[in-house]
Backbone bond lengths (Angstrom), bond angles and torsions (degrees), N, CA, C in turn:
res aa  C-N    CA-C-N  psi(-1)  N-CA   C-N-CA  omega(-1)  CA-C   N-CA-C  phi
1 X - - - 1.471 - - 1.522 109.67 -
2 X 1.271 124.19 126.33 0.990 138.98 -171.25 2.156 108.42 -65.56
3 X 1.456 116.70 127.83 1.343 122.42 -161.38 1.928 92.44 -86.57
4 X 1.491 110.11 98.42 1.652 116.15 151.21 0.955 114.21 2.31
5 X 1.613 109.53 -79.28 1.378 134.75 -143.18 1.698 106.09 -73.62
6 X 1.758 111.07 -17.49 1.416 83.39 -171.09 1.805 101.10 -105.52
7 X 1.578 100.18 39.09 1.611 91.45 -172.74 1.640 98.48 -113.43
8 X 0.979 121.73 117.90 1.503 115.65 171.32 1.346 121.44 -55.05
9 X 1.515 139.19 135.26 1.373 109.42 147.59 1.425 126.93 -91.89
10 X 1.584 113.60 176.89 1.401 107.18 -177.63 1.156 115.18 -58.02
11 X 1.363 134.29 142.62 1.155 142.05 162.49 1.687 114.48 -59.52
12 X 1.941 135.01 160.45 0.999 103.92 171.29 1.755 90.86 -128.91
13 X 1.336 91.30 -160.98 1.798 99.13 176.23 1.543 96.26 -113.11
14 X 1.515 129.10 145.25 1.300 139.58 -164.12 1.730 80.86 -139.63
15 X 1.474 111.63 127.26 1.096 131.70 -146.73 1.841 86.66 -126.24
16 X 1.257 151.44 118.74 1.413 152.46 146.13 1.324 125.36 -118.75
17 X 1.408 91.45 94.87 1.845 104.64 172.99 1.201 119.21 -115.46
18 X 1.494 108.39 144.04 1.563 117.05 170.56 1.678 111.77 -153.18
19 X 1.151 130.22 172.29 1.402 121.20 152.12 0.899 112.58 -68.76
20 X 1.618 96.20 153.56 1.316 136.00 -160.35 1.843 110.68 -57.24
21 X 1.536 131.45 111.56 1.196 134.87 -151.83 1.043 114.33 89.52
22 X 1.421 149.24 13.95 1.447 136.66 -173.05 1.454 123.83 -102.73
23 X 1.363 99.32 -8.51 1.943 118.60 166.32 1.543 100.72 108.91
24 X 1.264 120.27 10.51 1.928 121.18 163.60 1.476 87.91 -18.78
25 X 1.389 97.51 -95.69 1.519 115.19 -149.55 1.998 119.55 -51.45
26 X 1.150 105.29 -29.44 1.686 103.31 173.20 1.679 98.40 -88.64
27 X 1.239 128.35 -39.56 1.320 97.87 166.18 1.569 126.97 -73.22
28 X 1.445 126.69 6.64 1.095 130.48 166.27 1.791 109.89 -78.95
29 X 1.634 106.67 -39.73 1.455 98.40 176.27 1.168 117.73 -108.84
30 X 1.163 98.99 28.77 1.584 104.97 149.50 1.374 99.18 -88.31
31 X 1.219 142.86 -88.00 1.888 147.33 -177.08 1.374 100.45 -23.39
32 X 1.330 135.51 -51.37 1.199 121.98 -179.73 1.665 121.43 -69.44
33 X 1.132 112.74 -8.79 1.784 116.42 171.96 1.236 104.26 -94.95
34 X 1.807 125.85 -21.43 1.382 113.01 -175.52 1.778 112.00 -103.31
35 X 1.395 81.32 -12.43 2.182 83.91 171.79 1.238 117.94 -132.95
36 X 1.679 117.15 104.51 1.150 112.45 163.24 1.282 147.37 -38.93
37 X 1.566 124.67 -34.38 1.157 141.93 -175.63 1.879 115.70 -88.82
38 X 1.748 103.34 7.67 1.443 115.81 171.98 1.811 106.79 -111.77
39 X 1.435 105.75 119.50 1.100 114.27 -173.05 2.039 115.51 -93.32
40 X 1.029 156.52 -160.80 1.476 151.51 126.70 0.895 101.92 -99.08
41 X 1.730 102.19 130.07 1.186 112.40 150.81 1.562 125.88 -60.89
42 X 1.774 109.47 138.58 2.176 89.37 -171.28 1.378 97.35 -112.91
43 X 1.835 144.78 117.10 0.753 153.08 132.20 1.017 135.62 -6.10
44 X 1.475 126.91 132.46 1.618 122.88 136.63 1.128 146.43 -64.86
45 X 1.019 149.44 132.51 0.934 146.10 -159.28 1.824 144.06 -141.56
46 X 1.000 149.38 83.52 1.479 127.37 -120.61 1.841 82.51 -109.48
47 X 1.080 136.11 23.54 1.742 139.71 176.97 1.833 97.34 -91.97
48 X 1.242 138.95 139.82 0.988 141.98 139.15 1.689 157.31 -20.26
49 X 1.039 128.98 86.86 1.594 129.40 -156.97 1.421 111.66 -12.59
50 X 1.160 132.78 125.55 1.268 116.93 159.06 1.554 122.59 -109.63
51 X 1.079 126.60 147.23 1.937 132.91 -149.18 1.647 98.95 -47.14
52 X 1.550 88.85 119.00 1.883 107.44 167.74 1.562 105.04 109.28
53 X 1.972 106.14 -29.41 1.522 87.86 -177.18 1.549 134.78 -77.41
54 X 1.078 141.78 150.99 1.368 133.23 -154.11 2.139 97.51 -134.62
55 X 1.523 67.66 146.45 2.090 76.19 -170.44 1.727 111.86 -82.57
56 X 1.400 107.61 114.31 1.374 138.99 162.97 1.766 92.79 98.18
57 X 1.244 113.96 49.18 1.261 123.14 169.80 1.478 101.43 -128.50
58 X 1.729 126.99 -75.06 1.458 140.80 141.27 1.377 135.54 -5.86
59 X 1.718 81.52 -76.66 1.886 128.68 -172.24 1.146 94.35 -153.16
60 X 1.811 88.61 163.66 1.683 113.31 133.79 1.822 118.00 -95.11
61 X 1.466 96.38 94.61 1.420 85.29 178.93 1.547 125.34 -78.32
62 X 1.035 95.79 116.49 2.184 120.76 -178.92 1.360 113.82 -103.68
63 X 1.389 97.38 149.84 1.957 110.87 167.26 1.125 80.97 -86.76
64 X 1.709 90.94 166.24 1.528 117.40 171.92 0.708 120.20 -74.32
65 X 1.462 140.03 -3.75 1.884 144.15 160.08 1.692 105.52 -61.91
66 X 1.452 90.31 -42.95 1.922 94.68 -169.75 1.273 134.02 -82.72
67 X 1.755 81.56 -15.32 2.399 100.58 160.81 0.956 110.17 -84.99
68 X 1.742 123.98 -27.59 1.675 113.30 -161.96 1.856 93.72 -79.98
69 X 1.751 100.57 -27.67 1.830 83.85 175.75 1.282 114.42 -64.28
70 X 1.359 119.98 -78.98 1.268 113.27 158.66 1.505 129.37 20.90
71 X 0.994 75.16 -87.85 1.920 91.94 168.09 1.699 120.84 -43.93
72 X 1.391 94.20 -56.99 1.844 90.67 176.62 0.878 132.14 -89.68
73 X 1.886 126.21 3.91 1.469 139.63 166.78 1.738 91.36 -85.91
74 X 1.476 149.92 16.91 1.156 144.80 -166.06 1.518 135.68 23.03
75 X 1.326 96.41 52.86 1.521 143.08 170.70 1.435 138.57 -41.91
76 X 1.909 90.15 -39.46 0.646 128.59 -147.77 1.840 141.58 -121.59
77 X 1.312 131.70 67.71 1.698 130.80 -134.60 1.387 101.60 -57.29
78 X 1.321 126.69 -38.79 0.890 139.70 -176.48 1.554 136.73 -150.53
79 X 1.439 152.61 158.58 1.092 141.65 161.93 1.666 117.14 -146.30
80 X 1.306 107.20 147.70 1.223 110.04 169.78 1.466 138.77 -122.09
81 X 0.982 143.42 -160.45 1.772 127.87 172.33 1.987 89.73 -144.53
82 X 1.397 113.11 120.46 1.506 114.27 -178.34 1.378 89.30 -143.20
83 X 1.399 113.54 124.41 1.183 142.63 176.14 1.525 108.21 50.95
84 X 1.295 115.62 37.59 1.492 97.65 -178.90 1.554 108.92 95.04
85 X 1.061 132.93 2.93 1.208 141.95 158.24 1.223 134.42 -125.78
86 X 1.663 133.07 141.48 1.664 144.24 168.86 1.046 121.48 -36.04
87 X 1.126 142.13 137.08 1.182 128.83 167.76 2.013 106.66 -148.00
88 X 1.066 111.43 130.18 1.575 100.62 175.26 1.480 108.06 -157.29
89 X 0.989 110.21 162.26 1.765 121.35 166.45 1.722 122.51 -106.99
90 X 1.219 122.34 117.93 1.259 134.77 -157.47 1.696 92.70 -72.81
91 X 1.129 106.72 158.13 1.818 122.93 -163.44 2.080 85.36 -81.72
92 X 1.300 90.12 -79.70 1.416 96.63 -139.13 1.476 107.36 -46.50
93 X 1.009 134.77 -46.65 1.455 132.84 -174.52 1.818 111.64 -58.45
94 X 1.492 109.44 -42.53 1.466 78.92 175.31 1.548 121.40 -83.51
95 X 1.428 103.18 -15.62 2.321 83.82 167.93 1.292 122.61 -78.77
96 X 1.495 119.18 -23.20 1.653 107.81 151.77 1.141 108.49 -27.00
97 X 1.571 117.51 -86.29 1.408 139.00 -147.35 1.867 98.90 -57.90
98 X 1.424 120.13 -49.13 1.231 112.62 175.44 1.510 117.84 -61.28
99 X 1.342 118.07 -30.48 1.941 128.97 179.10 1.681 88.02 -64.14
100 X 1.193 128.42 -38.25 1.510 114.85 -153.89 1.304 100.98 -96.45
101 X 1.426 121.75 -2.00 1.672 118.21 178.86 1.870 100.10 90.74
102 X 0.988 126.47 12.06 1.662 107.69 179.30 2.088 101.07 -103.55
103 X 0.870 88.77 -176.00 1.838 106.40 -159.94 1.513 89.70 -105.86
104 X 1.458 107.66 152.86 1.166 104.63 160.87 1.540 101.70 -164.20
105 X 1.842 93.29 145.48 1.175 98.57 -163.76 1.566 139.61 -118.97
106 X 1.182 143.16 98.53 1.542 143.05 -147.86 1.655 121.81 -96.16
107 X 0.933 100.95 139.05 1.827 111.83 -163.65 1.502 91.83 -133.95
108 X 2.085 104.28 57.56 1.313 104.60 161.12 1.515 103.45 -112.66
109 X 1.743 119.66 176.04 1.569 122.80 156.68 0.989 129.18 -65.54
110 X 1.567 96.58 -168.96 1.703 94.28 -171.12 1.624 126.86 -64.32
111 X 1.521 117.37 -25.32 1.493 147.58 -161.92 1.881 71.80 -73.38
112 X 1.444 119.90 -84.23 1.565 109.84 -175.27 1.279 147.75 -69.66
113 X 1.151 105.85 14.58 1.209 118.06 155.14 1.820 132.03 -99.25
114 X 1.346 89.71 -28.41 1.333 112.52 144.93 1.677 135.37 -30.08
115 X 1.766 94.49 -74.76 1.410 106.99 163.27 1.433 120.77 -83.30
116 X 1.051 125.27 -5.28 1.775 120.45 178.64 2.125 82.12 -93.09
117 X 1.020 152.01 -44.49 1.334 131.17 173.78 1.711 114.33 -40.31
118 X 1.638 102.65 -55.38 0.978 126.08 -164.42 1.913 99.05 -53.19
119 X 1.863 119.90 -54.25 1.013 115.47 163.35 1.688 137.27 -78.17
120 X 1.154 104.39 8.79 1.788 118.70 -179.77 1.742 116.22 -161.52
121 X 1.961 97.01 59.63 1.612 101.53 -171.45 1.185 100.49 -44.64
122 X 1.338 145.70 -62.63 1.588 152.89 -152.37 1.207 109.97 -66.81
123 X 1.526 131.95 -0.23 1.229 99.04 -140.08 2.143 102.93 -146.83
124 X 1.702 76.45 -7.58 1.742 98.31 175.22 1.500 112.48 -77.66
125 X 1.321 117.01 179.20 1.294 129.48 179.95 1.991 99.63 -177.10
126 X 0.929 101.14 87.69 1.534 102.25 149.26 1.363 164.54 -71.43
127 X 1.168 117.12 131.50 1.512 93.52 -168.39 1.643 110.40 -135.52
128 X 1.417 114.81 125.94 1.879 82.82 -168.26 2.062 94.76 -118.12
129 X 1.189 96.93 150.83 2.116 103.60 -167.03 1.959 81.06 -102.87
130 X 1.383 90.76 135.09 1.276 96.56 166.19 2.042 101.99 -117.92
131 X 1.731 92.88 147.79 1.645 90.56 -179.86 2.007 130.76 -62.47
132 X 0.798 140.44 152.78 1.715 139.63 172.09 1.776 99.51 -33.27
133 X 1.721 107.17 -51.47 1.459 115.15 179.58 1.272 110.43 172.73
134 X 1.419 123.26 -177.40 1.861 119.66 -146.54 1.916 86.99 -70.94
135 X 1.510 102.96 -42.47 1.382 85.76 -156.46 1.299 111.28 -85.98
136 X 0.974 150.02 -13.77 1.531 152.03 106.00 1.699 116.35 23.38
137 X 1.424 109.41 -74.47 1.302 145.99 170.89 1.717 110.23 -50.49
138 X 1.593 103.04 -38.79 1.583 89.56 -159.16 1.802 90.36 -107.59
139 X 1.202 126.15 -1.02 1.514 140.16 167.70 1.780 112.64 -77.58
140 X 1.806 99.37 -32.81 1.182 91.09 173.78 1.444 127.60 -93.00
141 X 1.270 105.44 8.60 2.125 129.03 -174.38 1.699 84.17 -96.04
142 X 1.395 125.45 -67.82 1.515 99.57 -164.02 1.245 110.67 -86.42
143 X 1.644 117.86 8.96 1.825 102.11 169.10 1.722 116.35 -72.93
144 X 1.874 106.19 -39.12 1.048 114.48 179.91 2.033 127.53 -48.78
145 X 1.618 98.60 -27.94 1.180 103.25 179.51 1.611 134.93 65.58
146 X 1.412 102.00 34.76 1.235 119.47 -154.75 1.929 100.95 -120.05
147 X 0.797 109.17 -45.11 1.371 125.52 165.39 1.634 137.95 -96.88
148 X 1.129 133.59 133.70 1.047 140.50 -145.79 1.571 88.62 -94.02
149 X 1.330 115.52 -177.73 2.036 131.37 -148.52 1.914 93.78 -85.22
150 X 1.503 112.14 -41.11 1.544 110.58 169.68 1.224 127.08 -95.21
151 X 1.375 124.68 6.66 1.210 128.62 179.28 1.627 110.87 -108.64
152 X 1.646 111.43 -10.48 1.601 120.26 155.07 1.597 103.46 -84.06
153 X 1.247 130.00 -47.01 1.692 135.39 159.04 1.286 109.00 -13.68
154 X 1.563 122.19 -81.37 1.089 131.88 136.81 1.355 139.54 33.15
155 X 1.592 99.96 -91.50 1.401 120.34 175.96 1.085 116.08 -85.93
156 X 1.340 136.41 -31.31 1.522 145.39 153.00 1.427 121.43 -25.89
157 X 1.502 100.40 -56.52 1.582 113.49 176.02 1.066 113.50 -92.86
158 X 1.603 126.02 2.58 1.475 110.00 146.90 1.789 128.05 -108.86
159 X 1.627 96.77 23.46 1.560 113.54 -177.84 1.783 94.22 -67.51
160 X 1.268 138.71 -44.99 1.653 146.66 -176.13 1.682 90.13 -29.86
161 X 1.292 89.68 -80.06 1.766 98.98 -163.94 1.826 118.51 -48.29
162 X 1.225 88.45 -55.25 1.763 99.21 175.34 1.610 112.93 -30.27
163 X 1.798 105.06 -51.26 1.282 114.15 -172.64 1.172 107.89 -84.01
164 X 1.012 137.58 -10.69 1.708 143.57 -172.08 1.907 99.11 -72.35
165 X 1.235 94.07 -25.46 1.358 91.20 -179.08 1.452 151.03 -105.60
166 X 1.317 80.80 23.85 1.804 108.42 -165.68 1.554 95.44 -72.10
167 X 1.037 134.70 -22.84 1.269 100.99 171.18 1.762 137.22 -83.29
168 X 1.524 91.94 7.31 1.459 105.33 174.32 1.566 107.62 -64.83
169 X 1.524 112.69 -14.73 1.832 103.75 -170.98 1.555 105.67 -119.35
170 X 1.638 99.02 156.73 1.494 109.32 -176.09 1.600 111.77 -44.23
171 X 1.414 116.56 -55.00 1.410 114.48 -142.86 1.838 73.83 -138.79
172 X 1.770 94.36 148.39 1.402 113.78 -170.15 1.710 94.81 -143.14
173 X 1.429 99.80 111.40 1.471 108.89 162.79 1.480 126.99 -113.32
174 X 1.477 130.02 150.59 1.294 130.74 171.58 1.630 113.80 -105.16
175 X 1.319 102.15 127.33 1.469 115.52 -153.99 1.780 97.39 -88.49
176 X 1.020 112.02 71.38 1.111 107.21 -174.04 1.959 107.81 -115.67
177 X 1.341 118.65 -11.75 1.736 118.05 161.31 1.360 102.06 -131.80
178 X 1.739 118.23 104.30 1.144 104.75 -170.51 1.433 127.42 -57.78
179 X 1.079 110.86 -20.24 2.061 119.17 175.97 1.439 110.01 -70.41
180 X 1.189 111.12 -41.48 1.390 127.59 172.19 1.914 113.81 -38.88
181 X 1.588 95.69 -72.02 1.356 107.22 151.84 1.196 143.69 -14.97
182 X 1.856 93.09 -77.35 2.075 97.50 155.48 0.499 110.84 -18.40
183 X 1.799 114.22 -75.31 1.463 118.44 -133.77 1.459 124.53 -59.25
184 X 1.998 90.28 -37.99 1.596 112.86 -176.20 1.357 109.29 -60.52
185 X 1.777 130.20 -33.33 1.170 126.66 -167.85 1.057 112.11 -86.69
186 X 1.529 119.17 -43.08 1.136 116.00 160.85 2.229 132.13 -46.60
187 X 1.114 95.78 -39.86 1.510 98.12 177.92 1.741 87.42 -64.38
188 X 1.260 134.49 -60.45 1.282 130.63 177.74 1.510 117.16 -6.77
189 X 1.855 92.95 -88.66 1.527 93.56 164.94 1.504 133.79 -50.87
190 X 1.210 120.33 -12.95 1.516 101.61 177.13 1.251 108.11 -104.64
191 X 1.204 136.33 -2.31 1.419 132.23 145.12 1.490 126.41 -50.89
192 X 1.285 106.51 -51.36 1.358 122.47 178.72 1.455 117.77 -60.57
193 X 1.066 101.71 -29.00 2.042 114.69 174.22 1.587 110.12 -63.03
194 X 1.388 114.42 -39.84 1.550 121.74 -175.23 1.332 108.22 -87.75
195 X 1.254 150.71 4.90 1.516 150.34 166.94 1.077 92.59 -61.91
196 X 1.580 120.12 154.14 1.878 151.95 149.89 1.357 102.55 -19.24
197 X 1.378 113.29 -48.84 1.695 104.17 -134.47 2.215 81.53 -89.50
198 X 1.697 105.05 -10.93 1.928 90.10 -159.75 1.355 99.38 -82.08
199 X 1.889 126.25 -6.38 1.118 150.76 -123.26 1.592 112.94 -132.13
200 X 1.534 118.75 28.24 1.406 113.54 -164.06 1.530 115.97 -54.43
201 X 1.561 121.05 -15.99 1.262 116.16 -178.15 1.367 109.59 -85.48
202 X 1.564 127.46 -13.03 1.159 107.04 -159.40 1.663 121.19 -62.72
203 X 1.771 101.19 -33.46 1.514 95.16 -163.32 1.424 110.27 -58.00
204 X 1.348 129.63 -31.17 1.705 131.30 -175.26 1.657 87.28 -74.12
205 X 1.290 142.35 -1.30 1.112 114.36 177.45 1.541 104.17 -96.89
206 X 0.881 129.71 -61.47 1.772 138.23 148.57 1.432 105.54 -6.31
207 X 1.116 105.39 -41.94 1.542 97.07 -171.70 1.544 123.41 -85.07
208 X 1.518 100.77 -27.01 1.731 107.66 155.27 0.923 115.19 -48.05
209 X 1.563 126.91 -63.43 1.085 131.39 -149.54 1.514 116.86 -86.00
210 X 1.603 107.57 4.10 1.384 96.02 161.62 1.602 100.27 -111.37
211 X 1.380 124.80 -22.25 1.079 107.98 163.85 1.492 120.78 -45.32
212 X 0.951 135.38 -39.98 1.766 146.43 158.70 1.329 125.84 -36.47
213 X 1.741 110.97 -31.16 1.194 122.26 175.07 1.270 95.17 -95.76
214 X 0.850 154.93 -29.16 1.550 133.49 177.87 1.526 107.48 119.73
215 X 2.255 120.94 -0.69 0.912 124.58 -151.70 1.685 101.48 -66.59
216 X 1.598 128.08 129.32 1.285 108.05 169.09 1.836 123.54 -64.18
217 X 1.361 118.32 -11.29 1.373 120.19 -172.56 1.572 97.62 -77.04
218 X 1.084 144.20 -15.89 1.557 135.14 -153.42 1.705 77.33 -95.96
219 X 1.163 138.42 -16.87 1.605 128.13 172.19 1.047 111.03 -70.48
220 X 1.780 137.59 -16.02 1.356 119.50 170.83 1.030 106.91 -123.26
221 X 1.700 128.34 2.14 1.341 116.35 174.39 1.359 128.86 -60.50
């Protein structure tokens, strides 16, 4: 009988978008303290460090000469343009990580999640957090203190579109108890790990095991 344990399954990509303030990113590190086997995906990026972030920890922070290469040596799973800035996910590191069975996880928009489906149909999982409500949302941009009075302006007036698009993703939550949340995203991902498609060994395993029973169909399956 063939040993489970030494078959990996595919790893997938866990996709979490929302507008800007809606708790993406702390419910992202929250999943990464509660599952080992979920990695971040680390970006490019051609926007500027902002205080604490550190390069190929964050991002890879790039000029726009060094994404557009990037980009046309096919580098690259996906890219986007948000507010005037690059944004992409580098190829090679996440199909390792999916060949080796680990998770990996992206805290891009709707534009990239979009195109990372578009380059890995099988292999996405989306999820998009919508806010309690606008003013909710725009209380939680200047509590954070991260952005200056027009650069929440900004994102405010492009919260319309962001949300217009929730139906591009599987599963749609409202971020309204952040633990609550976890929990929901998290049960997400571990559902999504046990489907057919994360599971290439299973069918030869099925097939032992009716060979074992004596089933005559496992002879032509």
């Amino acid at each position: 009988m063939s040993d489970t344990t030494s078959r990996p399954r595919r790893g997938l990509c866990l996709v979490l978008s929302a507008p800007s303030g809606t708790g993406k990113s702390s419910v992202g590190q929250a999943l990464l303290q509660q599952e080992p086997d979920l990695r971040l995906s680390v970006s490019a990026t051609t926007r500027a460090a902002r205080p604490g972030e550190v390069e190929g920890v964050h991002y890879f922070f790039r000029t726009h000469e060094q994404f557009d290469a990037m980009e046309a040596e096919g580098g690259l799973l996906e890219s986007a343009n948000v507010y005037g800035r690059r944004y992409g996910t580098p190829r090679a590191p996440v199909e390792a990580a999916l060949a080796a069975g680990k998770d990996v996880l992206f805290d891009v928009d709707w534009q990239g999640h979009l195109l990372l489906r578009q380059a890995l149909p099988e292999d996405v999982v989306g999820v998009f957090l919508l806010p309690p409500s606008i003013e909710e949302l725009e209380r939680r941009l200047f509590g954070r203190g991260q952005d200056d009075k027009a650069e929440i302006e900004r994102r405010m007036a492009n919260v319309r579109e962001q949300i217009h698009h929730w139906q591009d993703f599987d599963h749609v939550l409202v971020n309204t108890d952040f633990a609550a949340t976890v929990a929901q995203v998290r049960a997400i991902l571990i559902a999504a790990r046990s489907t057919r498609a994360r599971q290439p060994w299973i069918s030869g395993f099925a097939d032992e095991l009716l060979a074992q029973s004596g089933d005559p169909a496992s002879a032509i399956s």
